[in-house]
C-alpha positions as CSV (number, residue, x, y, z in Angstrom):
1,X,0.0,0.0,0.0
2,X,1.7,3.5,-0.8
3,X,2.0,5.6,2.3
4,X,0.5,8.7,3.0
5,X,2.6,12.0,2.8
6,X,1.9,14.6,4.5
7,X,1.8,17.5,1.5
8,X,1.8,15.4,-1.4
9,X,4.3,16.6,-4.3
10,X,2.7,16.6,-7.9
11,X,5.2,14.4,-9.4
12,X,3.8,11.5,-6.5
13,X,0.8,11.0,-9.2
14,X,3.1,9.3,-11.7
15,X,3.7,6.7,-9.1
16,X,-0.2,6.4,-8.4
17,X,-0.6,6.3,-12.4
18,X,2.4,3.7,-13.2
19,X,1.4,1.2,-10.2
20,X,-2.2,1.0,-11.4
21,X,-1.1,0.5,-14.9
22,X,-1.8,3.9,-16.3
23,X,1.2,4.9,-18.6
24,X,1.3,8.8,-17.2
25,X,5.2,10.6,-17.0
26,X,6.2,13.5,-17.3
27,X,9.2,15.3,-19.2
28,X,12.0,17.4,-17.8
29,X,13.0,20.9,-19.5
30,X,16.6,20.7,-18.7
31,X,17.5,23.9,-20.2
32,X,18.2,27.5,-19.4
33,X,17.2,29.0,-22.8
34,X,14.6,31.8,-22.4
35,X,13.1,31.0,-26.0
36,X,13.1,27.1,-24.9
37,X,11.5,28.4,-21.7
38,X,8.5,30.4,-23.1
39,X,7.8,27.8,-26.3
40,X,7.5,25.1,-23.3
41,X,5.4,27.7,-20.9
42,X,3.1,28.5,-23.6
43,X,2.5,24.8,-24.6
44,X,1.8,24.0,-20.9
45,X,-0.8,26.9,-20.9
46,X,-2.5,25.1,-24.3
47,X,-2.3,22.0,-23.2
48,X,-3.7,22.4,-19.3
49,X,-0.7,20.7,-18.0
50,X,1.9,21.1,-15.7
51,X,5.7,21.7,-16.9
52,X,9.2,19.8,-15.1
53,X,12.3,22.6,-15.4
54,X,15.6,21.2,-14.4
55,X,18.9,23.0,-14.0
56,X,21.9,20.8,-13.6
57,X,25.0,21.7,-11.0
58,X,26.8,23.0,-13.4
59,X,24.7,25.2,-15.2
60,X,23.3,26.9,-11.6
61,X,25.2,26.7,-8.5
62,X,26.0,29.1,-5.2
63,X,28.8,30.6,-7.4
64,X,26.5,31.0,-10.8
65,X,27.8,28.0,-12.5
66,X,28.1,28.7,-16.1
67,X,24.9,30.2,-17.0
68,X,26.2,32.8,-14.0
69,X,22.8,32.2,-12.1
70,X,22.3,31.0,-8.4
71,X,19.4,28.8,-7.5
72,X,17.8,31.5,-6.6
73,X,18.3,33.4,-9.1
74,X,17.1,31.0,-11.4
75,X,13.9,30.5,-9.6
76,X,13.6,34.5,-10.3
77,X,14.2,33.8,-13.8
78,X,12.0,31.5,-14.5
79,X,9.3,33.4,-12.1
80,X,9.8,36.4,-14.7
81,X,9.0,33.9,-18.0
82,X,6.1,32.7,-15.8
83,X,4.5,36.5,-15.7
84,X,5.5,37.0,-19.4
85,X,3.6,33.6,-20.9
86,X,1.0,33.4,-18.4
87,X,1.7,30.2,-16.8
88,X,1.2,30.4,-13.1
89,X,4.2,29.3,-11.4
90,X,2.6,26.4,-9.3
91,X,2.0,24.7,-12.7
92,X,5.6,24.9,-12.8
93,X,7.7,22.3,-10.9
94,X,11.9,22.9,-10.6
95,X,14.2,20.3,-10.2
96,X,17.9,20.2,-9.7
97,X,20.1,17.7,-12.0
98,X,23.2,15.7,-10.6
99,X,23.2,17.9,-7.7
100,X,26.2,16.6,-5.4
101,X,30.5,17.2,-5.8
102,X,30.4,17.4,-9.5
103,X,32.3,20.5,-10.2
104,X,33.9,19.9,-7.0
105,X,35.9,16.8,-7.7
106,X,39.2,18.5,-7.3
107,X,38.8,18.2,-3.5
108,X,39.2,15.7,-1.2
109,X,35.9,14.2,-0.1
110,X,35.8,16.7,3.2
111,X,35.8,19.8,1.2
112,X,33.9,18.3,-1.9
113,X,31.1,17.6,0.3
114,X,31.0,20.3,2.4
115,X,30.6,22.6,-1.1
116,X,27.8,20.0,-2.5
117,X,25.8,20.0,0.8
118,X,25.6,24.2,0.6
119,X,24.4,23.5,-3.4
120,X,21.8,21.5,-2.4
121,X,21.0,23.5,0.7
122,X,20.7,26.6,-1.9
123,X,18.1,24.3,-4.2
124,X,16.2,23.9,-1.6
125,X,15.6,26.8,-0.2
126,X,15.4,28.5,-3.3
127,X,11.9,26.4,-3.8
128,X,13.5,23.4,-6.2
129,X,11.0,20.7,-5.5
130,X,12.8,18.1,-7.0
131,X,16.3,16.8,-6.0
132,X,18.4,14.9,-7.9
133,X,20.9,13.1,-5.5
134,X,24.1,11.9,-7.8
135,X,27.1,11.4,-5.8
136,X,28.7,8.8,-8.6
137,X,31.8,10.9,-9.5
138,X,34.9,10.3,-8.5
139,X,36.7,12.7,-6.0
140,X,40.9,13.7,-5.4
141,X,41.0,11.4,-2.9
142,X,39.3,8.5,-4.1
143,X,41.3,5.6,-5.2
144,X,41.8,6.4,-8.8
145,X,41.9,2.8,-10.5
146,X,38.8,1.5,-8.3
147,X,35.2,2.0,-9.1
148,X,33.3,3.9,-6.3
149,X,31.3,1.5,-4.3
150,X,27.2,1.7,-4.1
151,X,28.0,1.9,-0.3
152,X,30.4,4.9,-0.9
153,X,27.8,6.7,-3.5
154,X,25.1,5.9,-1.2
155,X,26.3,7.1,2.2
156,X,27.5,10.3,0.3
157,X,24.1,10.5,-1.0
158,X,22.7,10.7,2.7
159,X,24.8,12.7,4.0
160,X,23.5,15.6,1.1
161,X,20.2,14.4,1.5
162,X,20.3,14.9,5.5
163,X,21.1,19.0,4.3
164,X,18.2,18.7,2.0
165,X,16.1,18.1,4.6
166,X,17.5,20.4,7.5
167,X,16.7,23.0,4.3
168,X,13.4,22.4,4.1
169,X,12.8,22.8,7.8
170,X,14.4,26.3,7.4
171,X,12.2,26.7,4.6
172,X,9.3,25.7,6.5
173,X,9.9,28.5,8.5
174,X,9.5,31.0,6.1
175,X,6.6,29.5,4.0
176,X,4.5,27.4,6.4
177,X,3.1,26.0,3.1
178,X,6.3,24.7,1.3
179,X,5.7,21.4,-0.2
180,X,8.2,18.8,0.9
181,X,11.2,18.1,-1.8
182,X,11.0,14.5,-3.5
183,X,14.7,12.7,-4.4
184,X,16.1,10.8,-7.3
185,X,19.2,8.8,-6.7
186,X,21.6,7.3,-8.8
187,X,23.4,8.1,-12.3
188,X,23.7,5.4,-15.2
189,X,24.4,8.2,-17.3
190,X,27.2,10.0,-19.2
191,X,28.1,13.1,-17.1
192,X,25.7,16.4,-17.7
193,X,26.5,17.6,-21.5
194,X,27.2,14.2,-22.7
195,X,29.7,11.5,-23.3
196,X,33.6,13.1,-23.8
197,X,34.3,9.8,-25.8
198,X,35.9,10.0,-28.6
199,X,34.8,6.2,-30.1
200,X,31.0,5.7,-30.2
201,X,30.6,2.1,-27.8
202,X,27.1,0.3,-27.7
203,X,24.8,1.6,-24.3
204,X,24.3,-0.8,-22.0
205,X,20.9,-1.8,-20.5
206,X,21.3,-1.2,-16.3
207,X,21.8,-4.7,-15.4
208,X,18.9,-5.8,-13.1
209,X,21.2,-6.6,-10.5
210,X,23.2,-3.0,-10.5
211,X,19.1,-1.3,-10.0
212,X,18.5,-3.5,-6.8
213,X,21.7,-2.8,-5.5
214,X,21.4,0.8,-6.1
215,X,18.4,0.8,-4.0
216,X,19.4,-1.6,-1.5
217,X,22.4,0.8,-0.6
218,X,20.4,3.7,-0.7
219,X,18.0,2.4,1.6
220,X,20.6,1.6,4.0
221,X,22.1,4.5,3.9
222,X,19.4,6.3,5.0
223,X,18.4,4.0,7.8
224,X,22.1,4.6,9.1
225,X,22.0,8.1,9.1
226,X,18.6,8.4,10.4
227,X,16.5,9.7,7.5
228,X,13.5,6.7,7.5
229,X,11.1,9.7,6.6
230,X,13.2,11.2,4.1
231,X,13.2,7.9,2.4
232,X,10.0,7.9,1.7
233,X,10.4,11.0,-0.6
234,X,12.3,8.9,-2.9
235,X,10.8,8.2,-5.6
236,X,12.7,7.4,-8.6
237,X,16.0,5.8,-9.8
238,X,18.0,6.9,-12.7
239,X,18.7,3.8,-14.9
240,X,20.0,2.9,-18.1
241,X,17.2,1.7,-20.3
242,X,19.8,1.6,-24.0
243,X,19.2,5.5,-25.1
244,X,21.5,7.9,-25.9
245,X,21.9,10.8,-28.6
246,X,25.3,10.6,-31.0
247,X,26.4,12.9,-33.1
248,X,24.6,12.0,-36.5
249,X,21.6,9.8,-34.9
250,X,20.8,8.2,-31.6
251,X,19.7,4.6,-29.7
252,X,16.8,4.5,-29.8
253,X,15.0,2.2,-27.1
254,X,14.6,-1.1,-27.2
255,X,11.9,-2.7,-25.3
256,X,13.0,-6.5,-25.6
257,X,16.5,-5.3,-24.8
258,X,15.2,-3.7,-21.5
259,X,12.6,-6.1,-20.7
260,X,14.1,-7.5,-17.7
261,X,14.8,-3.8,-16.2
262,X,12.1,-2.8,-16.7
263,X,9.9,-5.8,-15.3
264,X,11.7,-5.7,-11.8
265,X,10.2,-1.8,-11.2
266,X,7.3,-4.1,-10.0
267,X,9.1,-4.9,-7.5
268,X,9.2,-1.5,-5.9
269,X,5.9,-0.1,-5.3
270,X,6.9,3.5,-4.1
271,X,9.6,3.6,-7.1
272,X,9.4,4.5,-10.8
273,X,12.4,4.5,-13.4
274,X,14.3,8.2,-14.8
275,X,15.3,7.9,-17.5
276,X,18.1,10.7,-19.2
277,X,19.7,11.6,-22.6
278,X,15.8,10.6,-24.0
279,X,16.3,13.2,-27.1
280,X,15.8,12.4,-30.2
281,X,13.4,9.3,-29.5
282,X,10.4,8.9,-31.6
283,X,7.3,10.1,-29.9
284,X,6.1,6.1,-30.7
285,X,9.6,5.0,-28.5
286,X,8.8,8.0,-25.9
287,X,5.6,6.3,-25.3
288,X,7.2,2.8,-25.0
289,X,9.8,4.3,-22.0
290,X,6.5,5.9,-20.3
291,X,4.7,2.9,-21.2
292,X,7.5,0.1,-19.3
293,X,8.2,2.2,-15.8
294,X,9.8,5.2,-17.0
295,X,7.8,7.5,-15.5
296,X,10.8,11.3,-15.8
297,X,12.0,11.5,-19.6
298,X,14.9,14.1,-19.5
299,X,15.4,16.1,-22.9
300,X,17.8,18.9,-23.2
301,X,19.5,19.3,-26.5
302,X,16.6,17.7,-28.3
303,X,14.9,21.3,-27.4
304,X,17.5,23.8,-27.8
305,X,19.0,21.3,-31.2
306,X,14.5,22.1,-32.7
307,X,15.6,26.2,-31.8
308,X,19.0,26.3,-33.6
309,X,17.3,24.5,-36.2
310,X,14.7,27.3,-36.5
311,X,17.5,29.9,-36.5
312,X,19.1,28.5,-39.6
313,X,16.1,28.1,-41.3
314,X,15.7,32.3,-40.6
315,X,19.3,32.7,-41.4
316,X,18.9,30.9,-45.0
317,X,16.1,32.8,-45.4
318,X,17.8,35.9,-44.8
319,X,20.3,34.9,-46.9
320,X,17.7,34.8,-49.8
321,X,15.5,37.3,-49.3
322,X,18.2,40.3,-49.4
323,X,20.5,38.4,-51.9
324,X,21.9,41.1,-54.0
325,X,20.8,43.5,-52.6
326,X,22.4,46.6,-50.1
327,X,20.7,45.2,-46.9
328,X,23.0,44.3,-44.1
329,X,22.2,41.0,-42.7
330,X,22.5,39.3,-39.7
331,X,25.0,36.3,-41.0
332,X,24.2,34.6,-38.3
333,X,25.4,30.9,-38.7
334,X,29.1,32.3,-39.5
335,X,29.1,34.5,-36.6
336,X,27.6,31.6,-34.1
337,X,31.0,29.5,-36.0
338,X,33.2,32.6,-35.1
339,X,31.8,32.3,-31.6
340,X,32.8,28.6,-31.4
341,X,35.9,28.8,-32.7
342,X,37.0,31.7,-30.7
343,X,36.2,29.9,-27.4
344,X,36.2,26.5,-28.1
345,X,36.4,25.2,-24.7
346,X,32.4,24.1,-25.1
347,X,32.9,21.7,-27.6
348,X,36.1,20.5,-27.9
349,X,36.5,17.5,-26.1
350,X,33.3,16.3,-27.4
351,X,33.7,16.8,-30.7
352,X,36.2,14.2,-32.6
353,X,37.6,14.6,-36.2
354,X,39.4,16.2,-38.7
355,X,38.7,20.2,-39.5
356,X,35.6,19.2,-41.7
357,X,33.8,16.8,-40.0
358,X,34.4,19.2,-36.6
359,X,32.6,22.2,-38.5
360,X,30.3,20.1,-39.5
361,X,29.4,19.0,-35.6
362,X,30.0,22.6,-34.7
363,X,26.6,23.2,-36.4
364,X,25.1,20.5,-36.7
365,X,25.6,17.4,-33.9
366,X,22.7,16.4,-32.1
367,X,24.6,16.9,-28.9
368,X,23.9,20.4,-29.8
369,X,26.9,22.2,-28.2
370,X,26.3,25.3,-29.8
371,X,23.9,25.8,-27.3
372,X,26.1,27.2,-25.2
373,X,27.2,29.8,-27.1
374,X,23.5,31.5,-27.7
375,X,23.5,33.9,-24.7
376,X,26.9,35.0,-25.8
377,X,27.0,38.9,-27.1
378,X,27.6,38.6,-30.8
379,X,25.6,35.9,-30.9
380,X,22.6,37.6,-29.1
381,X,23.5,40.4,-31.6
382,X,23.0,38.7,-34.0
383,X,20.1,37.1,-33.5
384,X,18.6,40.1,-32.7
385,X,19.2,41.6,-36.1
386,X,17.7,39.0,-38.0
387,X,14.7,38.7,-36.0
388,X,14.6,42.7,-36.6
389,X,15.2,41.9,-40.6
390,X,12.2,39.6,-40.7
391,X,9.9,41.5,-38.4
392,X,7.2,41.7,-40.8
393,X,7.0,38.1,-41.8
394,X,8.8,35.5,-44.0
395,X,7.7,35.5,-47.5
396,X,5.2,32.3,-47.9
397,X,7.5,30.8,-50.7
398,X,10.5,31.1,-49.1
399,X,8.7,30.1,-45.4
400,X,7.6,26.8,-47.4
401,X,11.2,25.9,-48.6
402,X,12.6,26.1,-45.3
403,X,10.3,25.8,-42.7
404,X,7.3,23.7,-44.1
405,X,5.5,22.9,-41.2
406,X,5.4,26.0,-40.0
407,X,3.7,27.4,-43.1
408,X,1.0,25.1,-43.3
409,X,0.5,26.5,-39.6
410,X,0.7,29.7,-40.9
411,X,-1.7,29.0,-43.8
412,X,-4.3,27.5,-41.5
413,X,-4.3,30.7,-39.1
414,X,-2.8,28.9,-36.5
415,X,0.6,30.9,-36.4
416,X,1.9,34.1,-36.6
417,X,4.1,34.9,-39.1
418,X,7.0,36.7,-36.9
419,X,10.5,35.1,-36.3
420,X,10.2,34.5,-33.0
421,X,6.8,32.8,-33.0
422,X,8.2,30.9,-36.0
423,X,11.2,29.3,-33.9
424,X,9.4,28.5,-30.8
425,X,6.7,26.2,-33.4
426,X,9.7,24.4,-34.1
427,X,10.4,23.7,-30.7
428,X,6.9,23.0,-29.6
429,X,6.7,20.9,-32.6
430,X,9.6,18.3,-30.6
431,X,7.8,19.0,-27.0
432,X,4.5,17.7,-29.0
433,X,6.3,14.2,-29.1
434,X,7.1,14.4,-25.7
435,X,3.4,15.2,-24.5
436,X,2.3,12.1,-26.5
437,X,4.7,10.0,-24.9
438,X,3.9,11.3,-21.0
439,X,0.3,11.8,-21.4
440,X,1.3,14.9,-18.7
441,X,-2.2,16.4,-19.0
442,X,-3.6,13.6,-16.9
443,X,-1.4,15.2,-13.7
């Protein structure tokens, strides 16, 4: 029988849904774009349903992290996005992503820890609702040809979630009314912005056996440092079900493969599967993960991959429409490359090649790594003047050749005809296969 909690948190449903053999999920917005943002806002206000946000540790820490935001801050940010679309906030859930010593492995386990317990403190009582526990990498004083033992991650993964809770108590404090954080734990996953790999190797299913232990030493870990009730706010496992995006193409999931996985979530009725790196999966496969257990389908650079996509497609465009003529345009996709090249340090130990096939991913990989480059100031310049070159529409013919589905939308009335309207259809266009694979509008 599930236990009662006090407040119950939104995402709890999934579990109510996936144990009585409804297939309801939910996907995860791990971005920090604003256009991402507002496209996914706006089709959470059409579609009556509620919208997962996730920052990861090192995107948003107490020192700003690379997107130079603290949690708080981020909460603000979004909060402002929320007032401009017109999707209240509590429709809006925010998670944290591989929160523990990630971008703290340099130190020794005493300092690491004592840094990852003030992030997750600072998620917290920002107002993140979701916690993701991952304690899985490595630190300076771990043994460096031994693999970290589940008792190691697990115990770590206590001692952050004993801070989580002493956070929420303090946050309790201040809003009498604070729903109580629910944790993930556990990381069969590349680390946050992909594998570093150089030579493509076949993903591996979890192993059944590496899932129960996972729990097992979770579990344990909790009952040794006191946190029974805390455990009961766990209510997913990251696992492995055989997905991952690559360069040209991805996995895509295969049910038989992960049969076995995902038949032993039965065994665990407070307990549903996470899955990550589910971009690029059909919306038929999407439905399949939601459908076996996987009740969380992260997507990151599947979203911000649909807006650089509808960027080009205004840059060509651009390109076209003031072709010989004395109009200064934007040239945005060489000044995005300029960007790249100039500060590489994004992309290069992901990207593998010679010079060709590195431009080549420089624009076009499905890891999308050019996504960190956007918010930069040329780039933003850019962008900005090619939005302004197109502000009164793209020409129908040249809206057909490179942006098709948007001009049948356009055609039928259904979609303004204004750059930025025009990009966010062709994200909402890859959020659409996410709604049909969660079924979200049942929460």
């Amino acid at each position: 029988m599930r236990m009662v909690f006090k407040m119950k948190h939104p995402l709890l449903k999934i579990i109510d849904f996936q144990k009585s053999g409804k297939a309801v999920g939910i996907y995860s917005a791990c971005t920090a774009n604003g256009i991402v943002l507002e496209a996914a806002m706006e089709r959470a206000l059409e579609t009556n349903s509620v919208l997962l946000i996730e920052s990861t540790s090192n995107q948003v820490d107490q020192y700003g992290g690379y997107t130079n935001m603290t949690p708080k801050d981020f909460i603000n940010y979004v909060t402002e996005l929320s007032n401009k679309t017109g999707l209240p906030m509590d429709k809006i859930i925010l998670g944290g992503d591989h929160l523990g010593p990630l971008t703290f492995t340099k130190y020794n386990e005493d300092k690491a820890m004592e840094e990852a317990k003030e992030l997750v403190r600072q998620y917290v009582l920002a107002g993140y609702t979701k916690i993701h526990i991952d304690t899985s990498m490595k630190l300076n004083d771990d043994k460096i040809d031994e693999r970290l033992s589940d008792e190691t991650i697990a115990r770590r993964g206590a001692i952050l979630c004993s801070e989580c809770e002493k956070a929420y108590l303090e946050l309790l404090k201040l809003n009498p009314k604070a729903i109580h954080p629910i944790y993930i734990v556990g990381s069969e996953v590349p680390i946050p912005g992909g594998s570093q790999s150089a030579v493509e190797t076949e993903v591996q299913v979890t192993k059944v056996i590496d899932f129960k232990k996972t729990v097992k030493a979770f579990q344990t870990a909790f009952n040794n440092a006191g946190l029974q009730e805390a455990y009961k706010y766990v209510m997913a496992v990251v696992v492995q079900p055989g997905v991952e995006e690559k360069d040209a193409g991805c996995t895509e999931y295969n049910r038989e493969k992960a049969k076995e996985l995902m038949d032993s979530i039965s065994d665990y009725p407070n307990i549903i599967f996470e899955g990550h790196s589910t971009d690029y999966q059909t919306k038929v496969k999407l439905r399949e993960l939601v459908e076996d257990g996987v009740g969380i389908l992260k997507v990151g650079p599947g979203l911000t991959y649909a807006m650089r996509e509808g960027l080009f497609a205004l840059s060509f465009v651009e390109d076209e429409l003031y072709a010989n003529t004395n109009k200064e345009t934007s040239n945005f996709r060489s000044i995005l490359e300029e960007a790249m090249l100039e500060n590489p340090k994004y992309w290069q130990n992901h990207y593998h090649g010679n010079e060709s096939e590195l431009a080549l991913k420089r624009k076009y990989s499905f890891s999308d790594r050019s996504r960190y480059y956007m918010p930069s100031d040329k780039v933003s310049k850019a962008q900005e003047t090619m939005f302004e070159n197109l502000k009164n529409g793209v020409p129908l013919n040249l809206l057909s050749q490179f942006m098709p589905i948007e001009y049948t939308l356009v055609r039928e009335g259904k979609l303004q005809n204004n750059p930025l309207e025009l990009v966010k259809s062709r994200i909402k266009y890859t959020i659409n296969e996410y709604l049909y694979g969660t079924q979200q509008q049942e929460l």
